[in-house]
Every structure is written in C-alpha cells, then in structure tokens.
PDB file of N, CA, C and O in Angstrom:
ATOM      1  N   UNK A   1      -7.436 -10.400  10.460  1.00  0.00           N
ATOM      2  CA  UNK A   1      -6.669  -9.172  10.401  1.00  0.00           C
ATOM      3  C   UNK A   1      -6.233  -8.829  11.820  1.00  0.00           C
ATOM      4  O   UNK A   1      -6.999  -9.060  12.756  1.00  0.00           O
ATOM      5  N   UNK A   2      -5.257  -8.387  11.979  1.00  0.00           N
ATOM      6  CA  UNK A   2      -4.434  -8.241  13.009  1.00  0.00           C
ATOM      7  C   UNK A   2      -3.680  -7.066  12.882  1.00  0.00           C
ATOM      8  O   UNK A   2      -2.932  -6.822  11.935  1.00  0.00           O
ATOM      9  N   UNK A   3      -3.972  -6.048  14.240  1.00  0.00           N
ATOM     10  CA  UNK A   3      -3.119  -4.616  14.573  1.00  0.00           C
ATOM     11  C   UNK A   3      -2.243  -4.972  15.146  1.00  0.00           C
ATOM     12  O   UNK A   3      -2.499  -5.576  16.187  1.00  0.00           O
ATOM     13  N   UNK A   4      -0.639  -4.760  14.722  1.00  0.00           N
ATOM     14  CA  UNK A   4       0.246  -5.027  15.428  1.00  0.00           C
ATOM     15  C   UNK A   4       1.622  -3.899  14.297  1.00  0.00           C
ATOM     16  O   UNK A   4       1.617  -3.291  13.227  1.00  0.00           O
ATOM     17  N   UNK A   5       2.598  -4.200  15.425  1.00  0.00           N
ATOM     18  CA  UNK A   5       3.883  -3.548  14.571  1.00  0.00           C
ATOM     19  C   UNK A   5       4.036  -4.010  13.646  1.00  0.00           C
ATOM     20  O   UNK A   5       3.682  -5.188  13.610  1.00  0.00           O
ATOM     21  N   UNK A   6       4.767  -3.284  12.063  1.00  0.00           N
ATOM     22  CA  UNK A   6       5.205  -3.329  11.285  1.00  0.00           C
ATOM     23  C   UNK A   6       6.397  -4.474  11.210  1.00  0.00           C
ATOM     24  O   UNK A   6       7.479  -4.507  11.797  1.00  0.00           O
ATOM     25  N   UNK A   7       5.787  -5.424  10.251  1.00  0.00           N
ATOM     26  CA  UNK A   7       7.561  -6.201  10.460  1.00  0.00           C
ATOM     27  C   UNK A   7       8.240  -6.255   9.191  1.00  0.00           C
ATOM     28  O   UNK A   7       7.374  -5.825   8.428  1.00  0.00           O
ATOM     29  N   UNK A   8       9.147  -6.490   8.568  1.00  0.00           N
ATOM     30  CA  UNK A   8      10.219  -6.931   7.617  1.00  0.00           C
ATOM     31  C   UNK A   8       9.525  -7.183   7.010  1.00  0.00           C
ATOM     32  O   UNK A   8       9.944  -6.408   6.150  1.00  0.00           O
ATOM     33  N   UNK A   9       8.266  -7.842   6.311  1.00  0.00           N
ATOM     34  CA  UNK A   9       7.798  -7.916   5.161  1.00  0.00           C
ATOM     35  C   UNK A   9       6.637  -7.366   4.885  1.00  0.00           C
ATOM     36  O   UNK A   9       5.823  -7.896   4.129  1.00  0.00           O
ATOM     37  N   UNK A  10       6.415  -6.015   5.596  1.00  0.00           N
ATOM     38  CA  UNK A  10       5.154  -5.402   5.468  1.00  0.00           C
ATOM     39  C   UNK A  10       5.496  -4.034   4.565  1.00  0.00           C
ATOM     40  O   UNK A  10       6.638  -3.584   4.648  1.00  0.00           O
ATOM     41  N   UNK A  11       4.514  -3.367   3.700  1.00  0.00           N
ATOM     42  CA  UNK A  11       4.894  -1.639   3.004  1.00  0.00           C
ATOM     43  C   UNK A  11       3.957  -1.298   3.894  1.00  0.00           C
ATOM     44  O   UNK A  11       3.010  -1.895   4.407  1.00  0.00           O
ATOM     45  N   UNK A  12       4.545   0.113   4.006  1.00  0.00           N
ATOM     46  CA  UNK A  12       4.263   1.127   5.403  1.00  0.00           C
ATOM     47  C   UNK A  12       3.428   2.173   4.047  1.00  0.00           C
ATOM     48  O   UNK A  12       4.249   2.770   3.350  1.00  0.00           O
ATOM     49  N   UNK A  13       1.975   2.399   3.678  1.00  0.00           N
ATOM     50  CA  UNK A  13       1.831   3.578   3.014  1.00  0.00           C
ATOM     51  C   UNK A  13       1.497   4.937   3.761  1.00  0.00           C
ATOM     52  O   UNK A  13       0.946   4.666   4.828  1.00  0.00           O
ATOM     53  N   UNK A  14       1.600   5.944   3.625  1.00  0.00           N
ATOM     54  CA  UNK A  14       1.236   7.372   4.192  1.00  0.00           C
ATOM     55  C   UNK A  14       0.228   7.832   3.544  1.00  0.00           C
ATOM     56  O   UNK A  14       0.656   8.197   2.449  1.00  0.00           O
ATOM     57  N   UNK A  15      -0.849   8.010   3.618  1.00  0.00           N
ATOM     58  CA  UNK A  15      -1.579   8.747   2.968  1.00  0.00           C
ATOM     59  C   UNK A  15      -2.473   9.605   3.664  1.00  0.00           C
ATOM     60  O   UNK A  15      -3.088   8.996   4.540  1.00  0.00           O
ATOM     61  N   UNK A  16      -2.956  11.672   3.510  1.00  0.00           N
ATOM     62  CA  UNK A  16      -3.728  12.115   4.025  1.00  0.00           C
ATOM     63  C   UNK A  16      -4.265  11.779   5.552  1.00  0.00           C
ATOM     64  O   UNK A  16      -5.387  11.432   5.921  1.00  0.00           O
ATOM     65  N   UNK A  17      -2.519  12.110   6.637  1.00  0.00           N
ATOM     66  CA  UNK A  17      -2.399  11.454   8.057  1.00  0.00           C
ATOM     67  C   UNK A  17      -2.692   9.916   8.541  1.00  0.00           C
ATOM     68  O   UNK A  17      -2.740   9.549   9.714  1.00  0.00           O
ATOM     69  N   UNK A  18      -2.894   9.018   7.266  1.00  0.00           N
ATOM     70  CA  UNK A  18      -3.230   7.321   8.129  1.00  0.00           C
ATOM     71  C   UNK A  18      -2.140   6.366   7.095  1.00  0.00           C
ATOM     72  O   UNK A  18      -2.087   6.172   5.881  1.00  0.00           O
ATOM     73  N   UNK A  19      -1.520   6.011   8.002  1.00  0.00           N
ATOM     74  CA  UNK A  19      -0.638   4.913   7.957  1.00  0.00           C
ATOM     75  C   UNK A  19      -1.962   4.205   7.221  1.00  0.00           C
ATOM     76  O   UNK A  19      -3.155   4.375   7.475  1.00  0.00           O
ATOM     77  N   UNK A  20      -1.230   3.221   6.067  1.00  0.00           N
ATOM     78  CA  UNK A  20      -1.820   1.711   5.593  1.00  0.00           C
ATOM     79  C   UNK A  20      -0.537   0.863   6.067  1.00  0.00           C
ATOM     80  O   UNK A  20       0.581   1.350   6.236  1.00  0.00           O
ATOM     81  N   UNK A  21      -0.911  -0.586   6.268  1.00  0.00           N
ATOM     82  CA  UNK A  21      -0.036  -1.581   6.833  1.00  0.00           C
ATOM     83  C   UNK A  21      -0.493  -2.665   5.736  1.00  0.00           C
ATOM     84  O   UNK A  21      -1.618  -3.164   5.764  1.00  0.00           O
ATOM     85  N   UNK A  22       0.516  -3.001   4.727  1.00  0.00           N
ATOM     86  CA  UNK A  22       0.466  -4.290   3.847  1.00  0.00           C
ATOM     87  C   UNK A  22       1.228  -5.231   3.663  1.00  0.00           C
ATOM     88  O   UNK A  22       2.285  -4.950   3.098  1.00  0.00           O
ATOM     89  N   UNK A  23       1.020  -6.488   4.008  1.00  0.00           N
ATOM     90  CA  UNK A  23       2.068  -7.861   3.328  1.00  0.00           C
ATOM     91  C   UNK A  23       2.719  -6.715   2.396  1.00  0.00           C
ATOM     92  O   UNK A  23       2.013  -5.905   1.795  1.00  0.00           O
ATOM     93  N   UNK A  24       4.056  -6.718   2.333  1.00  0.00           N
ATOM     94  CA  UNK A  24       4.597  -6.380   0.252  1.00  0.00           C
ATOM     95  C   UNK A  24       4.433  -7.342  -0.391  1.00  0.00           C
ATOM     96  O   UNK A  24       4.150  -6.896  -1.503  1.00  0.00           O
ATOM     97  N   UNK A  25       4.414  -8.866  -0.464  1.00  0.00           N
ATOM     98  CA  UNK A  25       4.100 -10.026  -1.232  1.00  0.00           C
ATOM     99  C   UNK A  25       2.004  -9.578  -1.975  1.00  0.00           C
ATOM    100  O   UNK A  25       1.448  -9.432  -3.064  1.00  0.00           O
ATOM    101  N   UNK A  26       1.660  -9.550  -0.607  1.00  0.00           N
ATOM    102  CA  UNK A  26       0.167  -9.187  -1.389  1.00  0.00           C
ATOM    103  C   UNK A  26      -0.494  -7.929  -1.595  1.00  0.00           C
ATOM    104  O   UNK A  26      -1.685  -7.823  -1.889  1.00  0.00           O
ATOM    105  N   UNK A  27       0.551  -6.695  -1.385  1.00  0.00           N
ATOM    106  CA  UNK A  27       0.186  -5.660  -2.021  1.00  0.00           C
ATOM    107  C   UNK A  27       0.578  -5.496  -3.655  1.00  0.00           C
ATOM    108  O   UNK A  27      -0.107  -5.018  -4.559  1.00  0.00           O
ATOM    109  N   UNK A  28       2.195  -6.180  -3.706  1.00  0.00           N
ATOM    110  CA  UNK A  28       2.425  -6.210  -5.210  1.00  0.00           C
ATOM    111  C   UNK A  28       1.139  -7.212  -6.057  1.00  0.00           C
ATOM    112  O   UNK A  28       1.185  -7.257  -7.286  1.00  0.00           O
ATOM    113  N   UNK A  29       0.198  -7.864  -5.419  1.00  0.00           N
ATOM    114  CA  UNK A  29      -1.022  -8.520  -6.093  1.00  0.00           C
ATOM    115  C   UNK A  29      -1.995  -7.943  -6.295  1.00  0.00           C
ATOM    116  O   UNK A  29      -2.600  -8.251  -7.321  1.00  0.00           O
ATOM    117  N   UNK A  30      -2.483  -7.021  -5.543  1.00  0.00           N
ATOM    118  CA  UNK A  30      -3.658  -6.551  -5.189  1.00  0.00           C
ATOM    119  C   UNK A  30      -3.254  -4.828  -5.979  1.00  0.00           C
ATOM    120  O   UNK A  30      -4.185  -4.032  -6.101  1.00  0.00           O
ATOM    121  N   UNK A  31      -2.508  -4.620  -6.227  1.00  0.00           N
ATOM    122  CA  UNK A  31      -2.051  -3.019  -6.479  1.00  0.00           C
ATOM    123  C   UNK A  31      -2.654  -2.653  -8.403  1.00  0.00           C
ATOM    124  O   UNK A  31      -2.202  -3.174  -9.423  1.00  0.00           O
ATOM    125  N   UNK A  32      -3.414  -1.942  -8.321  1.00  0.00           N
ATOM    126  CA  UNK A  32      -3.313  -0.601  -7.610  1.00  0.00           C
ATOM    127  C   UNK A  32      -4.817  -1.192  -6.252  1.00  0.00           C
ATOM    128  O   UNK A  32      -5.657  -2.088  -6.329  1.00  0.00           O
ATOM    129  N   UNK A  33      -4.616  -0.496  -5.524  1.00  0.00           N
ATOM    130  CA  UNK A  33      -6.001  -1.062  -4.457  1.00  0.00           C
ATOM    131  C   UNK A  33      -6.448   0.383  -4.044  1.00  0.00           C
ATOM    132  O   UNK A  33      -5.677   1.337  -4.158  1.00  0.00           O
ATOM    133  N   UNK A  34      -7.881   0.521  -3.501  1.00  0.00           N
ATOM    134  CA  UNK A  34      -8.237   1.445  -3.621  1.00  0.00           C
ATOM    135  C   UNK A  34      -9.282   1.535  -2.012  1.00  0.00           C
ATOM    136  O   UNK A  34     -10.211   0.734  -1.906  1.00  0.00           O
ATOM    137  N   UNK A  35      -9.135   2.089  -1.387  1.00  0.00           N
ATOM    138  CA  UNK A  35      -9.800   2.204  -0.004  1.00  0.00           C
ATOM    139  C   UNK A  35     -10.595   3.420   0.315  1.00  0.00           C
ATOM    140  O   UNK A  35     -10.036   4.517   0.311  1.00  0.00           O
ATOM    141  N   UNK A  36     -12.009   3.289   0.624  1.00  0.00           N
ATOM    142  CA  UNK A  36     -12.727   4.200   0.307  1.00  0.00           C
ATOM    143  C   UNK A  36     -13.767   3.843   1.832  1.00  0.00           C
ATOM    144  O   UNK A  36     -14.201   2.737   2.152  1.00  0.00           O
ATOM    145  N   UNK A  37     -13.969   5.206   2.604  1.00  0.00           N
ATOM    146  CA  UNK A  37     -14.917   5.250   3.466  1.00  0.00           C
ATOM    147  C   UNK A  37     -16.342   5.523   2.965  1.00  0.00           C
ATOM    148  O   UNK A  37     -16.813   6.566   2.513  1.00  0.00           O
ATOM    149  N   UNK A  38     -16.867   4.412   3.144  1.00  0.00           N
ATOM    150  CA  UNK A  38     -18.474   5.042   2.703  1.00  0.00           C
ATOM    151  C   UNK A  38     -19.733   4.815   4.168  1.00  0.00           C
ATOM    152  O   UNK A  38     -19.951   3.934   5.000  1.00  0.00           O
ATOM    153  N   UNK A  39     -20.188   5.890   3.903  1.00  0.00           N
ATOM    154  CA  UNK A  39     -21.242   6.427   5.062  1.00  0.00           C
ATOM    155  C   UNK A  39     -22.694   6.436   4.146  1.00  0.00           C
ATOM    156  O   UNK A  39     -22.982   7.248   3.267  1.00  0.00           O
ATOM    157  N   UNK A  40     -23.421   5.417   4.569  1.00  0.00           N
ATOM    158  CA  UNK A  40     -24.686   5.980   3.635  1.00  0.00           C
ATOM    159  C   UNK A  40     -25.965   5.269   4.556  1.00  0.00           C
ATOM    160  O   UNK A  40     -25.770   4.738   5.650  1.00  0.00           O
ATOM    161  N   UNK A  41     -27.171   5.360   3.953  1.00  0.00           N
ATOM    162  CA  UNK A  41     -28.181   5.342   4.602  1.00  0.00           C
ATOM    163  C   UNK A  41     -28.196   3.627   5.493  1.00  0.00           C
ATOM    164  O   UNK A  41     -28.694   3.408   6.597  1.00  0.00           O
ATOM    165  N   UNK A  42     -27.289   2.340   4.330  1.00  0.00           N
ATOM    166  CA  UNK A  42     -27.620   1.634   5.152  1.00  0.00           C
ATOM    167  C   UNK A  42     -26.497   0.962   5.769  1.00  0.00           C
ATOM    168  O   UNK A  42     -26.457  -0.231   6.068  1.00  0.00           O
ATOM    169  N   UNK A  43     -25.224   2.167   6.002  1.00  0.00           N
ATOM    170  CA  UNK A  43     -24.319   2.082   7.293  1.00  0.00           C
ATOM    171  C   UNK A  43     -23.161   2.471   6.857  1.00  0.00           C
ATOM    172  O   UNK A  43     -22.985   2.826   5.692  1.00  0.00           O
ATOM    173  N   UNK A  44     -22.202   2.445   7.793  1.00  0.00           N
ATOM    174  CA  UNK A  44     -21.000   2.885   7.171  1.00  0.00           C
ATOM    175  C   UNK A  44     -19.533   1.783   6.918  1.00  0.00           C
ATOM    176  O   UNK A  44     -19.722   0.584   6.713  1.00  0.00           O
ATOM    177  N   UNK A  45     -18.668   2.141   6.948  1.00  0.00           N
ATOM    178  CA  UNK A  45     -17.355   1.208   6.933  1.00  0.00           C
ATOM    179  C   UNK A  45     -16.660   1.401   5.670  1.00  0.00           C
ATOM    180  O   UNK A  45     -16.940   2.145   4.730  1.00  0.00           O
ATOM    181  N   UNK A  46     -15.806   0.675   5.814  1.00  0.00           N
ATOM    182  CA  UNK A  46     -14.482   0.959   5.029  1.00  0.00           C
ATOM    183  C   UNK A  46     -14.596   0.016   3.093  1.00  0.00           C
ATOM    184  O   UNK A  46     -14.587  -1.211   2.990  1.00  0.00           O
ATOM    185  N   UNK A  47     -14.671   0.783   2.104  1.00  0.00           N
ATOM    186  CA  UNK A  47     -14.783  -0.359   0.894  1.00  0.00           C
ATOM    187  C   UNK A  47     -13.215  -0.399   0.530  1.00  0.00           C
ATOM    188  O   UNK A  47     -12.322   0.414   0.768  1.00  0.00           O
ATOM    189  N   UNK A  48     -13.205  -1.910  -0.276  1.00  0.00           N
ATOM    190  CA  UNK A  48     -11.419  -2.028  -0.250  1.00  0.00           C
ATOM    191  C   UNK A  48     -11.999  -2.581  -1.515  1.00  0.00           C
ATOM    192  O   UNK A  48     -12.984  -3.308  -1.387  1.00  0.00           O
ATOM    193  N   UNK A  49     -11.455  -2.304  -2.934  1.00  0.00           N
ATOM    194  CA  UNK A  49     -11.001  -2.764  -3.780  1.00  0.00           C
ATOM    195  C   UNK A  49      -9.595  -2.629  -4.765  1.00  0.00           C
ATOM    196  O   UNK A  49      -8.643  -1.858  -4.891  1.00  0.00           O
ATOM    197  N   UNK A  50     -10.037  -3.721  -5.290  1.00  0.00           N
ATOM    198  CA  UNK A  50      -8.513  -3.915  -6.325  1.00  0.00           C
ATOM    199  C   UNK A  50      -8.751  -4.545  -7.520  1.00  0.00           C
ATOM    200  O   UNK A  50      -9.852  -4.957  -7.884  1.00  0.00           O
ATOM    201  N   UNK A  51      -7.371  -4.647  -8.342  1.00  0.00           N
ATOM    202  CA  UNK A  51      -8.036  -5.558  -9.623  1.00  0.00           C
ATOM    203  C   UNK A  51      -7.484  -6.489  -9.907  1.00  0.00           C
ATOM    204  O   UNK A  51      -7.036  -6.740 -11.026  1.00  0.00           O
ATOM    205  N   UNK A  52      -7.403  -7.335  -8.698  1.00  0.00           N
ATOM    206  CA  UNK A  52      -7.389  -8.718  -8.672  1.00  0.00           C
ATOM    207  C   UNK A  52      -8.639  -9.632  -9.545  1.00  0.00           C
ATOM    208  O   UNK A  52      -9.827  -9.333  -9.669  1.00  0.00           O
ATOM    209  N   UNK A  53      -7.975 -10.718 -10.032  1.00  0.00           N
ATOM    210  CA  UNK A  53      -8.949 -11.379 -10.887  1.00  0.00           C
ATOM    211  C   UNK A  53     -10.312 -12.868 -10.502  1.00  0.00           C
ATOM    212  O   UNK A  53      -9.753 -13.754  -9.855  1.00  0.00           O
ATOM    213  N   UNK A  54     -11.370 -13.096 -10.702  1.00  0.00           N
ATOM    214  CA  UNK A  54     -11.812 -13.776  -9.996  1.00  0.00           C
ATOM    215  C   UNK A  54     -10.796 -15.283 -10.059  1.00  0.00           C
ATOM    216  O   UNK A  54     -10.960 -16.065  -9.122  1.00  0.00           O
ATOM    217  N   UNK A  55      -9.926 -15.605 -10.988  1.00  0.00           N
ATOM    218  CA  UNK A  55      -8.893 -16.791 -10.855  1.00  0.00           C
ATOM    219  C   UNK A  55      -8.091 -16.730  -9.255  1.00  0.00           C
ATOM    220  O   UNK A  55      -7.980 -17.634  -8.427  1.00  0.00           O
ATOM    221  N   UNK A  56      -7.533 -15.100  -9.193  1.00  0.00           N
ATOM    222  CA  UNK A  56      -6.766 -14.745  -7.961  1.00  0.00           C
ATOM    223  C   UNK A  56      -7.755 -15.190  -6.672  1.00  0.00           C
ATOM    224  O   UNK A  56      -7.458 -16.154  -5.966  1.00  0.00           O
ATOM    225  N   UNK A  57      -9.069 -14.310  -6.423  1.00  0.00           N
ATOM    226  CA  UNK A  57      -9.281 -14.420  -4.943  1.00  0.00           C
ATOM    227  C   UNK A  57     -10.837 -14.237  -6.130  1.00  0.00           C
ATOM    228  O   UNK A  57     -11.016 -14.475  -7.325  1.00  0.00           O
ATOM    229  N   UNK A  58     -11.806 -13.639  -4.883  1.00  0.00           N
ATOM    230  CA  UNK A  58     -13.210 -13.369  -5.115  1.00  0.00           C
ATOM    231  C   UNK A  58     -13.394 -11.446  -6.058  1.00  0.00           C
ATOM    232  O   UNK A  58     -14.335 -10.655  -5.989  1.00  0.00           O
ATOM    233  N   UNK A  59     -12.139 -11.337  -6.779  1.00  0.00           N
ATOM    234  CA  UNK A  59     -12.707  -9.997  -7.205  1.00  0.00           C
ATOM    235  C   UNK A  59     -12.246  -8.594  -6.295  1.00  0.00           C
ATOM    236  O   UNK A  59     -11.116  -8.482  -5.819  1.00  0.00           O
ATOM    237  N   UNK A  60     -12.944  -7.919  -6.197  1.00  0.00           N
ATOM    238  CA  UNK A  60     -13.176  -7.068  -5.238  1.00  0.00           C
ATOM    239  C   UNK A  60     -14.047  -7.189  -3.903  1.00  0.00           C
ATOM    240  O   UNK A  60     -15.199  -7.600  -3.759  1.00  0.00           O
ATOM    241  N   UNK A  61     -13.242  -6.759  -3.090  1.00  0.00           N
ATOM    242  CA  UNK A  61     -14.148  -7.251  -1.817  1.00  0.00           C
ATOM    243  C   UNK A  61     -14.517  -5.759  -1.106  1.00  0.00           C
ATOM    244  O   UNK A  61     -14.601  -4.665  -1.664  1.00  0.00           O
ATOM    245  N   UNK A  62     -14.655  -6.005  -0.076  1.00  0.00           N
ATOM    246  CA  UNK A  62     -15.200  -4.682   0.945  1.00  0.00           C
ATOM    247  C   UNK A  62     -15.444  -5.607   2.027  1.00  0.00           C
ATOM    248  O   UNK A  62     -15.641  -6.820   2.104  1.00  0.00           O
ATOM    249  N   UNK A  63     -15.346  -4.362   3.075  1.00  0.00           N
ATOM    250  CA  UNK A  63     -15.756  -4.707   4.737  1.00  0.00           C
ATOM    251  C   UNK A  63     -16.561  -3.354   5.091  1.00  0.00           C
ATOM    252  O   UNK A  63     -16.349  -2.309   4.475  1.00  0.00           O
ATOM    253  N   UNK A  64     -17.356  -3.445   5.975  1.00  0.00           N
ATOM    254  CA  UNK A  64     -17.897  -2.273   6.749  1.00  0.00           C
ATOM    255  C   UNK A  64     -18.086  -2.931   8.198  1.00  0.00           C
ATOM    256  O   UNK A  64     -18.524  -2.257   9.130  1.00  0.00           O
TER     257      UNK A  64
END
C-alpha cells in the first residue's frame, strides 16, 4: 500500500472529514466495503471488510 496522489484510475470517497483512495477496478469488486476503527483491549487499528468471495481473494480481511 502506497500514499501518494490520486491518479486516473483511482475513486476519491469523502466520508465524515477522511478522504478514502481506491483502484475503481477493485472497489467495483470489493463494494459494498466497510472500514471500521477498532480500539480494544488487545490493540487497535483499522478493520476492512467486504463481500468478496473466498473464490475472489481470502474473504474478509483486516489490518491493525
């Protein structure tokens, strides 16, 4: 994953002041997707799911 400018084949979302930055090729895959901060006893970070199928990728994933 890589922070950089927006280019020609990326969707720009707005949501509640934070820019999201997505491929449009793999957001139309991954959509509806769902990004959720969780803080809990054994740490925090960002959960990312979608309903992609285990044929597509691994399911739902997450990072923290």
């Amino acid at each position: 994953m890589a922070l950089d400018e927006p280019k020609d084949n990326d969707e720009i979302i707005k949501e509640n002041d934070i820019n999201y930055l997505i491929e449009k090729d793999l957001f139309n895959q991954v959509k509806p997707i769902n990004i959720d901060f969780i803080d809990s006893a054994m740490g925090s970070g960002f959960s990312i799911t979608s309903k992609l199928t285990k044929e597509d990728s691994c399911g739902s994933c997450s990072c923290s």
